[in-house]
C-alpha positions as CSV (number, residue, x, y, z in Angstrom):
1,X,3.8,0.5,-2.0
2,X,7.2,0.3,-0.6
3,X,9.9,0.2,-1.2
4,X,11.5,0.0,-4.7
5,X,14.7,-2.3,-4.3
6,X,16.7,0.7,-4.0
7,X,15.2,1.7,-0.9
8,X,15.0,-1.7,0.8
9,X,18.0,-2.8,2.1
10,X,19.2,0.1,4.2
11,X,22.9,0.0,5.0
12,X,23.6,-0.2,8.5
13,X,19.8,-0.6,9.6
14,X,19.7,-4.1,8.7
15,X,19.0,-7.3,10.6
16,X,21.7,-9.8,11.9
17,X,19.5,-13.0,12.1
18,X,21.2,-15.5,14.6
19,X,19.9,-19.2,14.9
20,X,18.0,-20.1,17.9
21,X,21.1,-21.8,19.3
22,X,23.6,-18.9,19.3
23,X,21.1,-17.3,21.3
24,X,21.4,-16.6,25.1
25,X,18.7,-18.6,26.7
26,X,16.8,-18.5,22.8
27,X,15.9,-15.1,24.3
28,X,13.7,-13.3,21.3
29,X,16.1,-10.6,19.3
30,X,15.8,-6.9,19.6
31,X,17.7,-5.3,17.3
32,X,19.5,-1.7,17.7
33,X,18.9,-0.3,13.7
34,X,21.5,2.6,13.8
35,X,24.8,0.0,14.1
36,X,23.3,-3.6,13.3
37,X,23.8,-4.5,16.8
38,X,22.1,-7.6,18.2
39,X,21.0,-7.3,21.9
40,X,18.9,-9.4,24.4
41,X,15.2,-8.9,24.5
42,X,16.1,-7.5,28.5
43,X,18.6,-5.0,27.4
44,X,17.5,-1.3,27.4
45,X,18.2,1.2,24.8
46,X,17.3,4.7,24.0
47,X,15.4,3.8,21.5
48,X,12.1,1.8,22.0
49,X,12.5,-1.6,19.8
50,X,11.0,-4.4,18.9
51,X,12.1,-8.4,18.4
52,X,11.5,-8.1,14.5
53,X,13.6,-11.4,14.7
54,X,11.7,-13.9,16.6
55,X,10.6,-15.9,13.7
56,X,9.0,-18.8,15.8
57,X,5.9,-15.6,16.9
58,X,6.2,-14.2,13.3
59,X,5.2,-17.3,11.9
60,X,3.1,-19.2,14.5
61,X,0.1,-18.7,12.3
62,X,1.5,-20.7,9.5
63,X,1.7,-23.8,8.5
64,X,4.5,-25.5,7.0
65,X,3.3,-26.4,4.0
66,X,2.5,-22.6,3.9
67,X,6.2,-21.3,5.0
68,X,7.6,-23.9,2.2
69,X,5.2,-22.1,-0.3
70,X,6.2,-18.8,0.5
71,X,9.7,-19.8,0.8
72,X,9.7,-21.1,-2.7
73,X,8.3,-17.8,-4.0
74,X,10.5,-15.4,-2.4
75,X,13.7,-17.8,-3.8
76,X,12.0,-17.3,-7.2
77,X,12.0,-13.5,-6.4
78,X,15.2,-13.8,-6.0
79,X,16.3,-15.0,-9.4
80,X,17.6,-12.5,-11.9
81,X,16.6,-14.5,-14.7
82,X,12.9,-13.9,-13.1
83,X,13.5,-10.2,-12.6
84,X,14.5,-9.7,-15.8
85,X,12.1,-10.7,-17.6
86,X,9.1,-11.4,-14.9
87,X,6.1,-10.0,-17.4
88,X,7.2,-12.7,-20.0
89,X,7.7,-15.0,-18.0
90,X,4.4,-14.3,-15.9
91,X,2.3,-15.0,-19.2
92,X,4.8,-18.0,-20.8
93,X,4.4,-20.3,-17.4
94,X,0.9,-20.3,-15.9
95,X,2.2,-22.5,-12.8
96,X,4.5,-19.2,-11.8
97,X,1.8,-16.8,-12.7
98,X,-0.4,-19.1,-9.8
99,X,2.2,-19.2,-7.5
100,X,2.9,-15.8,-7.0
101,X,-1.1,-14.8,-6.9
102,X,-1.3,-17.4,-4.4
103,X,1.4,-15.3,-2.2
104,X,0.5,-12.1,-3.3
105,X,-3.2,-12.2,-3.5
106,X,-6.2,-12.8,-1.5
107,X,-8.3,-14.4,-3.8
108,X,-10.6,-13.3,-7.2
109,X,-13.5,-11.4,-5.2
110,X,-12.8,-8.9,-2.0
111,X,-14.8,-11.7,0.3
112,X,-11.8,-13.8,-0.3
113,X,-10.2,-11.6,2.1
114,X,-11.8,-13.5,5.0
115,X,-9.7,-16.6,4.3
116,X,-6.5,-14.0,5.7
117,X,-7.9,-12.3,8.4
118,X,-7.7,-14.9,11.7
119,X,-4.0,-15.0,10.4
120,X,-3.5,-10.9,10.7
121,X,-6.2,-10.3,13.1
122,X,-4.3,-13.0,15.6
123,X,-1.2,-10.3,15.5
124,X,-2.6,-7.3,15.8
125,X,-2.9,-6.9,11.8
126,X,-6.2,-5.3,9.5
127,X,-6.4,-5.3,5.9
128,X,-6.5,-2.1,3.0
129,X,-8.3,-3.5,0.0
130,X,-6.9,-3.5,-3.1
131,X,-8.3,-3.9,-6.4
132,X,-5.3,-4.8,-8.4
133,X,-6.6,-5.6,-12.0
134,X,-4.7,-3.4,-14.5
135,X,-4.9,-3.8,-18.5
136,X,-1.3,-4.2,-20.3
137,X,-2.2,-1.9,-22.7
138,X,-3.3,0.9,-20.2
139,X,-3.0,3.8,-22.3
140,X,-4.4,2.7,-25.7
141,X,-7.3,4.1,-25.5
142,X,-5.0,7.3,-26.3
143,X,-4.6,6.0,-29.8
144,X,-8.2,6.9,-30.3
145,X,-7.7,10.1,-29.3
146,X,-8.0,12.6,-32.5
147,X,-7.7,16.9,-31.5
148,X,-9.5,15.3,-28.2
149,X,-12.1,13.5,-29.7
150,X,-13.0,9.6,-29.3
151,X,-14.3,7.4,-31.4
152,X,-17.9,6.4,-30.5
153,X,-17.3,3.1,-30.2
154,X,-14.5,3.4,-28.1
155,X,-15.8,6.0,-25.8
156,X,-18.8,3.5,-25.4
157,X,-16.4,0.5,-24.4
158,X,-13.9,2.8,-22.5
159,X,-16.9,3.7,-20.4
160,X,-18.1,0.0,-20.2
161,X,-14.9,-0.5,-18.3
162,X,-14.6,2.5,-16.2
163,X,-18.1,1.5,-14.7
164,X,-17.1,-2.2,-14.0
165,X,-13.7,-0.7,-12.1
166,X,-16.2,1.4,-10.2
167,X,-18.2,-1.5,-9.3
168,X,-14.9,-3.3,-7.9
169,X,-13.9,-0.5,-5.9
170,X,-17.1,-0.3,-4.4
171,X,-17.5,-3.8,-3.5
172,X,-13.6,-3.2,-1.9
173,X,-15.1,-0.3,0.5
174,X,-18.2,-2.1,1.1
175,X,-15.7,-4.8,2.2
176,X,-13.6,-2.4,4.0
177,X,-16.8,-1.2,6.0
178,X,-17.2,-4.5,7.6
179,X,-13.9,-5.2,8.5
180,X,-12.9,-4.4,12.3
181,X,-11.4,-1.1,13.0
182,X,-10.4,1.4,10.4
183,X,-11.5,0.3,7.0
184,X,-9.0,1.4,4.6
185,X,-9.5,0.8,0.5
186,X,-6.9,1.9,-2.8
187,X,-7.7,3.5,-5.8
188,X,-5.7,4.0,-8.6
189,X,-7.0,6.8,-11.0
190,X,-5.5,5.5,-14.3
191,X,-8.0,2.7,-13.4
192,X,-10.6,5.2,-14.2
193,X,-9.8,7.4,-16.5
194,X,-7.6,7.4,-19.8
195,X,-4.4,8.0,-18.8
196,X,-3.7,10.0,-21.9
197,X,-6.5,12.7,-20.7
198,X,-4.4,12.6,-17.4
199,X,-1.2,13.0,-19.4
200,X,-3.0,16.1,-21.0
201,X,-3.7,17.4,-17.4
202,X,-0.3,17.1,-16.0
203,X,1.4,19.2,-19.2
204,X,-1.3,22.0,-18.8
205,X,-0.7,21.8,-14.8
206,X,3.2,22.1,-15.6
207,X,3.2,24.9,-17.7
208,X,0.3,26.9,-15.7
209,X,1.1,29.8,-14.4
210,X,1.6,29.9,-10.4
211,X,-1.9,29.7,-8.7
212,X,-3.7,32.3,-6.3
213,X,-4.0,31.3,-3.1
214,X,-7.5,30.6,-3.1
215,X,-10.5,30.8,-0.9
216,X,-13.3,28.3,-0.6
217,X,-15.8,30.5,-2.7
218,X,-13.0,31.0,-5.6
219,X,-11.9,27.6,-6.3
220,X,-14.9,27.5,-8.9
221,X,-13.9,30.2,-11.0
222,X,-10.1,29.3,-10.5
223,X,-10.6,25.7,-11.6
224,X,-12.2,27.3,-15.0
225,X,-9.5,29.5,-15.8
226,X,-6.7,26.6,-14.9
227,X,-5.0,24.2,-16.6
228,X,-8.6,22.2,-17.3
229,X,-9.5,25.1,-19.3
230,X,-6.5,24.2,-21.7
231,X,-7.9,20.9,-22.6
232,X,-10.0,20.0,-25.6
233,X,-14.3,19.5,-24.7
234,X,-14.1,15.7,-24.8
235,X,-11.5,16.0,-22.5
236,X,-12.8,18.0,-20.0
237,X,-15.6,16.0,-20.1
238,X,-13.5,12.8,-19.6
239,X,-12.5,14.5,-16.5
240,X,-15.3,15.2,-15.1
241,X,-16.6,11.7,-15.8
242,X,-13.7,10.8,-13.7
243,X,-14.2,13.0,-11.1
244,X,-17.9,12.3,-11.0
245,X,-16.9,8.3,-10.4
246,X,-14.5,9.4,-7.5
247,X,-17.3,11.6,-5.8
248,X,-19.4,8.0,-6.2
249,X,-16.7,6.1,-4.3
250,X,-16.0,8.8,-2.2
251,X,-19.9,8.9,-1.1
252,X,-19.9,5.0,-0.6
253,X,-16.5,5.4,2.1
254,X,-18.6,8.1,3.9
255,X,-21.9,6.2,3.9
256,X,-21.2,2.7,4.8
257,X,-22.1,1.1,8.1
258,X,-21.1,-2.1,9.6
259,X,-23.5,-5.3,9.7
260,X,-26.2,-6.5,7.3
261,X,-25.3,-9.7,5.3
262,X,-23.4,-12.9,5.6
263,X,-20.5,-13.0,2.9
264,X,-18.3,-9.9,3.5
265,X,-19.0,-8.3,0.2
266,X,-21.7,-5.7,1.5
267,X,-24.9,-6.6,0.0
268,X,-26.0,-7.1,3.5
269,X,-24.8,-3.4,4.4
270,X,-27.4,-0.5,4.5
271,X,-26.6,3.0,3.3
272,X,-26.6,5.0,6.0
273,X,-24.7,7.7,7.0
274,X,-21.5,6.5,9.8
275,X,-20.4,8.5,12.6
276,X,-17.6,10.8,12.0
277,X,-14.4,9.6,11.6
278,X,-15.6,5.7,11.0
279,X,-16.0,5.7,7.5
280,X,-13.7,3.9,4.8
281,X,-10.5,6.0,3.7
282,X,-9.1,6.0,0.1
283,X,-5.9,6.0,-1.0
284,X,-4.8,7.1,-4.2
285,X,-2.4,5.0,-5.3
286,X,0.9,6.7,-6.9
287,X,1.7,6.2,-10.6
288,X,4.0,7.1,-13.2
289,X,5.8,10.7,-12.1
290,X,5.2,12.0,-15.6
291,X,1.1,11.8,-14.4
292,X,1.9,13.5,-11.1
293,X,0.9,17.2,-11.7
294,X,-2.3,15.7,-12.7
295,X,-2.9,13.4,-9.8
296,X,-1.7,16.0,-7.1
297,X,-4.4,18.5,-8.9
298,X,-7.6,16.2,-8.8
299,X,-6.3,14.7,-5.4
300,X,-5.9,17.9,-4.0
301,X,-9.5,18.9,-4.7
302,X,-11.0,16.0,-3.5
303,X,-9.4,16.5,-0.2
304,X,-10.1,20.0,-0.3
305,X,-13.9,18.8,-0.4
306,X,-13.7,16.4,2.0
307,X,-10.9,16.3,4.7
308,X,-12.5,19.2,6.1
309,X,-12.1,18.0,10.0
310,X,-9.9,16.4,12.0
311,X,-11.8,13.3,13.7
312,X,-10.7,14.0,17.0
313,X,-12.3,17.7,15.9
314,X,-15.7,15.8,15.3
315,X,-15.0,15.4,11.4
316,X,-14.4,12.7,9.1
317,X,-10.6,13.3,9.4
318,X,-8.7,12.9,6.0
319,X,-11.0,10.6,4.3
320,X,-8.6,10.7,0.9
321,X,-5.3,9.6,1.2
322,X,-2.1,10.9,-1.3
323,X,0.9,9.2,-2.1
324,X,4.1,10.4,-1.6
325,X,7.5,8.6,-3.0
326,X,10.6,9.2,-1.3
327,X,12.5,8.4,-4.2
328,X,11.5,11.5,-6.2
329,X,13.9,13.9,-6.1
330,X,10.9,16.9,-5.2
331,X,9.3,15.3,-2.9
332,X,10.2,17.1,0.5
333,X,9.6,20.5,-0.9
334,X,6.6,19.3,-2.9
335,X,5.1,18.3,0.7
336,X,6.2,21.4,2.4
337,X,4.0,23.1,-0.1
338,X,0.7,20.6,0.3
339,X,0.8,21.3,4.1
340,X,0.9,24.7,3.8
341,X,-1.7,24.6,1.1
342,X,-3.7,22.0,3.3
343,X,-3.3,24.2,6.2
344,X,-4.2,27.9,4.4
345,X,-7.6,26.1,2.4
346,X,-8.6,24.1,6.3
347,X,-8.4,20.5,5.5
348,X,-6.6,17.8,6.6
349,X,-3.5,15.8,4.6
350,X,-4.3,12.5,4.2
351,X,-0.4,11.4,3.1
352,X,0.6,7.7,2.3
353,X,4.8,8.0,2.7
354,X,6.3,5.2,0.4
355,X,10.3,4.4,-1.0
356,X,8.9,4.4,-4.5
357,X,7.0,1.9,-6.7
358,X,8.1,2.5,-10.3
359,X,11.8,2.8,-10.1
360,X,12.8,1.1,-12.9
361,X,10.3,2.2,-15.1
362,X,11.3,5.8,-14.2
363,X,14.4,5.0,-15.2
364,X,14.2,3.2,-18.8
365,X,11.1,6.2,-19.7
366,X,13.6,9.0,-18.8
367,X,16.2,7.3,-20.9
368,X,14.1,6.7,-23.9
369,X,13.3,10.2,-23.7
370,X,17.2,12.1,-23.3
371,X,15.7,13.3,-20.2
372,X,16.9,13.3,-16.4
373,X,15.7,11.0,-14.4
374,X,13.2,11.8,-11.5
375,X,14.6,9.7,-9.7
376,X,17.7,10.2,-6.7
377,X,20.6,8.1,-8.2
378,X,22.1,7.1,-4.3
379,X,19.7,5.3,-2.0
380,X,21.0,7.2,0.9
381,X,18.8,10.1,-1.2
382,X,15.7,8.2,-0.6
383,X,16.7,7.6,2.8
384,X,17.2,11.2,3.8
385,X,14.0,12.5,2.1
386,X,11.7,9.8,3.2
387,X,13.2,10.8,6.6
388,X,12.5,14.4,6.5
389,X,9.3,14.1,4.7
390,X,8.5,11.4,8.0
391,X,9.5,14.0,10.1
392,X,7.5,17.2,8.5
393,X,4.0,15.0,8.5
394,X,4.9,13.5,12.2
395,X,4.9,16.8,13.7
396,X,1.5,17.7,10.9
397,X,0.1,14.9,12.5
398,X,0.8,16.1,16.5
399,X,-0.6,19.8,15.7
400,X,-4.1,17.9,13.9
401,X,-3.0,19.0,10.4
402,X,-2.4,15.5,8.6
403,X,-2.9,12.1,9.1
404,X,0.2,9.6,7.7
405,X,0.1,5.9,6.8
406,X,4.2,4.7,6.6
407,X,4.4,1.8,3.5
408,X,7.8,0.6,4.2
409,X,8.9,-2.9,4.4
410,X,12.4,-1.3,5.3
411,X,12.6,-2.4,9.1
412,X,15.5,0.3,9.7
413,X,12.5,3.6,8.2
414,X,9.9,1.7,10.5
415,X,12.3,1.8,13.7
416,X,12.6,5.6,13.3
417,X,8.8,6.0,12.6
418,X,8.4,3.9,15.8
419,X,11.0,6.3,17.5
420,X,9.9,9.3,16.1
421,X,6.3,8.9,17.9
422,X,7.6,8.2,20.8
423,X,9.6,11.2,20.9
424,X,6.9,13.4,19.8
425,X,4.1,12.0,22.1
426,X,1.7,10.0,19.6
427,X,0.1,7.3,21.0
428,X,-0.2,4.3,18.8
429,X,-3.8,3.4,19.6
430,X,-4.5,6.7,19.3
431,X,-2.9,9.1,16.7
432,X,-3.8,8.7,13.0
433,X,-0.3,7.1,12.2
434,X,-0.9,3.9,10.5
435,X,2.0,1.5,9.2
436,X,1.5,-0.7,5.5
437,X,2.8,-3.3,4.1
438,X,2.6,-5.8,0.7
439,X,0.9,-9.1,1.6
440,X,3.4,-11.8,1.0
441,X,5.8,-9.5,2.5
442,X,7.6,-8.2,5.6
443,X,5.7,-10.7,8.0
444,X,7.6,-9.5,10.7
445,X,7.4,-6.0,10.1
446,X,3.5,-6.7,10.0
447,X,3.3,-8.7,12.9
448,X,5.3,-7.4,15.7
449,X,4.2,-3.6,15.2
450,X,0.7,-5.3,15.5
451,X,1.7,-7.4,18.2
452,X,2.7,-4.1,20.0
453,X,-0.8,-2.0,19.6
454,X,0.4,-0.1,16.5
455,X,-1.8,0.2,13.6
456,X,-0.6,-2.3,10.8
457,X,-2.3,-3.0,7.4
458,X,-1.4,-5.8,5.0
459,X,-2.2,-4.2,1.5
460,X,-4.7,-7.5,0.0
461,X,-5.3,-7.4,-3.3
462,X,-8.0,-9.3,-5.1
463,X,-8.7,-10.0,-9.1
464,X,-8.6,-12.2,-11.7
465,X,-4.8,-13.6,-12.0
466,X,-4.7,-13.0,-16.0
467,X,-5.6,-9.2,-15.5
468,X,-3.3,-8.6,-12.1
469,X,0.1,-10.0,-14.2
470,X,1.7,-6.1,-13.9
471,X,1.1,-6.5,-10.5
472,X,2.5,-9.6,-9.6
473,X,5.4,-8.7,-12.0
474,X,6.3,-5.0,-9.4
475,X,6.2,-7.0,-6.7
476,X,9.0,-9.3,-8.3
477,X,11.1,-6.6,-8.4
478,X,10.3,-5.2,-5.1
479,X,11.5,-8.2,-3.6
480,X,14.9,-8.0,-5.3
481,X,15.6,-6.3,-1.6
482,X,15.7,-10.0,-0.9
483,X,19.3,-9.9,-2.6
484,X,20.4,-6.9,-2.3
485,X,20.5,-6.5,1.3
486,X,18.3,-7.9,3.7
487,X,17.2,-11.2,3.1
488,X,15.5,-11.2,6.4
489,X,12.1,-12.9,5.1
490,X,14.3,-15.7,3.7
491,X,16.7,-16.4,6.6
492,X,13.3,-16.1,9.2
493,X,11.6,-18.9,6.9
494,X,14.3,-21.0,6.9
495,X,14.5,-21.0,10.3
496,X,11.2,-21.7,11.0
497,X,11.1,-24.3,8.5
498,X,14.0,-25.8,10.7
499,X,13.0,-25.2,14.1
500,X,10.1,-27.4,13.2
501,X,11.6,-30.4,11.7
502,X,14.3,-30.5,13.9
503,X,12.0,-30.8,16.5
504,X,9.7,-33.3,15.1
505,X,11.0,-34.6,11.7
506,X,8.3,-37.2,11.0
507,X,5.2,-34.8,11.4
508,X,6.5,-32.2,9.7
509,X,7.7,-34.5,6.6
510,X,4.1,-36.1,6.3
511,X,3.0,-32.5,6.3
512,X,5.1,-31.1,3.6
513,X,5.2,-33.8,1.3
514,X,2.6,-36.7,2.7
515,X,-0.6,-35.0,2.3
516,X,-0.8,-34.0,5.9
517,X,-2.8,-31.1,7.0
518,X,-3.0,-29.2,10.2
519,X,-0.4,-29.0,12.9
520,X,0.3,-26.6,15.3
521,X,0.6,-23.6,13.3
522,X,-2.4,-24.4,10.3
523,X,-4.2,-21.3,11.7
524,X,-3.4,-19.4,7.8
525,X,-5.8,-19.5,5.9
526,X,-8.6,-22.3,7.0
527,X,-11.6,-21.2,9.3
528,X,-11.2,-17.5,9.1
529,X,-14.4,-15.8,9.8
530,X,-17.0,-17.4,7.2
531,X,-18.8,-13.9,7.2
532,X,-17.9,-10.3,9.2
533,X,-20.1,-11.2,12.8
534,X,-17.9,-14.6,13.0
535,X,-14.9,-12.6,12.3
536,X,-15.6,-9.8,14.4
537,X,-16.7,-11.2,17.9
């Protein structure tokens, strides 16, 4: 989500941590992001702000033993060796592979996700489920692929899998349906579908001719002259395999009511149809920009089918989400265009604003190929367009044309989201803003836009460890922000860590390294609601 490492360490938005001591009165922190200025919580600026410092409410939830764990991550994180070669290294040292999923994950099933939730309900915090299994060899199946034909076999096997994907997303939204508030679930297509047949897509989509502006009753005949049309049979009908397993997922979001059984993974739920505006939203995770044209296409119509209303309009609202990266150097006039389209065809953008996610691999595929990279080469590029695009879909989101999660773990883009609002008039509890983050990071971020009545997710991803390894290795080198500017996760652990033994050395040593459970801040992950009524009275 978030934040490449090139769009994580803003320059002069950072955070000057200062220990408790150099404190006036140990006063919590607020922190001025446009000059790095520390002030008093009781000083007033023009700019509303929050005490993203104050470690000691951050981390109240967790225990030591916990903060030492996660501090012993991140410091891995931090290791070039590690970032240079994090996938071999994932599958060569099981113990690192465990560690990380332990700080990254939730668990193996989407029920696991009731061992976090006292921890992020406590501040203010819900959850977006996330199944995170991915194959290493994601686009082999395109090696089977002959003048756009597939093997039997394969075809067989490749829809094997695509049906047991669609069986973990839909456990994720029946999840997602029980938890309080707005349930939120991501979906990654190339989970789906070939990624070759989307490959296919996106070079017909590029080299289409401009499209018609078209009306509801046209987009039938327009879809069977467009780029679709271009493709061989068996992949046309791979795509409408795919698109048939998104209306399936889509149907479950929209048809999913709270209640029913004990464990959180909605066997208990009945299929009934929710009031508008309560059902699950999807995201659509972003991949590779080379897939993009395809994505936006398929995305687009899904949206176009079912973002019809605004909520506060009586609708459903933007029920499908679309991810924009800053760090794509068409991004702002690519989202000038969706509104307008969104706004001429009468749906709602559902618009997930992120840094960027695949920077590196951007990079080395633009490289192997002599071509440009899509990329900005200065991070104060990202900056600029994630702040216009933040801009364009803030004011989309005051005239009831979009809806906008922010996925930034950059505290200096979240302080002028924050500000933004509050100059434009959108209340927090309110509006459809939402703010994301990465479990295992940017506790503080999380916690004290929670803590305030904003609406915060912690992205929780669930799977088998083997099969989430390309996870776990991006969010290695997403925390390489961890070096190359803020290291505020870091410095805040350490300080907790400290504040705690210096206060009472002899607990806190029997409960790191003596066995000892408990203490004052063991609230993490034990007794978190056991099934959704516990964890929802």
């Amino acid at each position: 989500m978030c934040t490449a490492s090139q769009s994580c360490a803003r320059p002069g938005k950072g955070l000057r941590w200062r220990p408790d001591n150099e404190r006036a009165g140990n006063s919590p922190v607020t922190v001025n992001f446009r000059d790095g200025i520390v002030f008093p919580a009781a000083t007033t600026l023009a700019d509303k702000e929050f005490a993203f410092a104050d470690h000691r409410a951050v981390y109240e939830h967790k225990s030591s033993e916990e903060l030492l764990r996660s501090l012993v991550v991140l410091q891995l994180c931090a290791s070039p060796l590690l970032v240079r070669h994090s996938g071999a290294l994932l599958d060569a040292l099981p113990w690192l592979r465990e560690a990380l999923y332990r700080h990254f994950s939730v668990g193996h099933a989407p029920a696991d996700v009731w061992g976090r939730m006292n921890a992020l309900r406590a501040n203010g915090v819900q959850a977006i489920m996330d199944f995170a299994e991915e194959d290493a060899g994601a686009t082999a199946l395109s090696s089977t692929t002959t003048a756009g034909r597939l093997d039997v076999d394969a075809e067989a096997e490749a829809e094997a899998r695509y049906e047991r994907r669609v069986a973990a997303f839909l456990s994720s939204i029946d999840t997602a349906a029980t938890l309080q508030s707005q349930g939120f679930a991501a979906v990654k297509l190339t989970a789906l579908a070939d990624p070759a047949v989307l490959e296919a897509l996106a070079a017909a989509t590029a080299t289409a001719p401009a499209e018609p502006q078209p009306a509801e009753a046209q987009q039938q005949a327009e879809q069977q002259q467009g780029p679709e049309a271009r493709l061989a049979p068996a992949q046309q009908a791979q795509l409408a395999a795919l698109m048939g397993r998104m209306d399936r997922l889509v149907e479950r979001a929209l048809r999913k009511v709270r209640g029913g059984g004990g464990g959180g993974g909605g066997g208990g739920l009945q299929t009934v149809v929710m009031p508008a505006g309560e059902g699950v939203k999807l995201m659509i995770d972003a991949e590779l920009s080379h897939l993009r044209p395809a994505i936006d296409r398929l995305v687009h119509q899904l949206m176009a089918k079912h973002n019809r209303a605004a909520a506060a309009a009586g609708g459903d609202g933007a029920v499908i989400f679309i991810t924009y990266q800053a760090y794509l150097r068409d991004v702002q006039p690519r989202l000038t265009a969706d509104l307008e389209r969104a706004e001429r065809q009468g749906y709602v953008l559902g618009a997930k604003l992120v840094g960027g996610v695949y920077l590196h691999l951007e990079r080395r595929r633009a490289a192997e190929r002599g071509e440009p990279a899509p990329v900005w080469d200065r991070a104060e590029d990202t900056y600029a367009a994630f702040d216009g695009c933040l801009e364009a879909l803030l004011r989309a989101v005051r005239a009831g044309r979009a809806e906008l999660m922010v996925g930034s773990h950059n505290q200096g883009s979240v302080q002028v989201a924050v500000t933004a609002m509050d100059r434009l008039g959108l209340d927090p509890a309110e509006s459809p803003v939402y703010f994301g983050q990465l479990l295992g990071m940017a506790d503080n971020i999380s916690f004290t836009l929670g803590q305030h009545g904003y609406k915060t997710f912690k992205y929780c991803p669930h799977g088998e460890p083997a099969k989430m390894r390309p996870y776990l290795s991006r969010r290695v080198l997403e925390t390489q922000y961890s070096v190359q500017g803020g290291r505020q996760d870091l410095r805040m652990l350490q300080a907790e860590l400290w504040r705690r033994i210096s206060q009472d050395p002899a607990g806190q040593m029997a409960q790191l390294f003596g066995g000892g459970g408990g203490g004052a801040a063991s609230a993490g992950a034990g007794g978190a609601g056991k099934a959704p009524q516990a964890a929802q009275q």
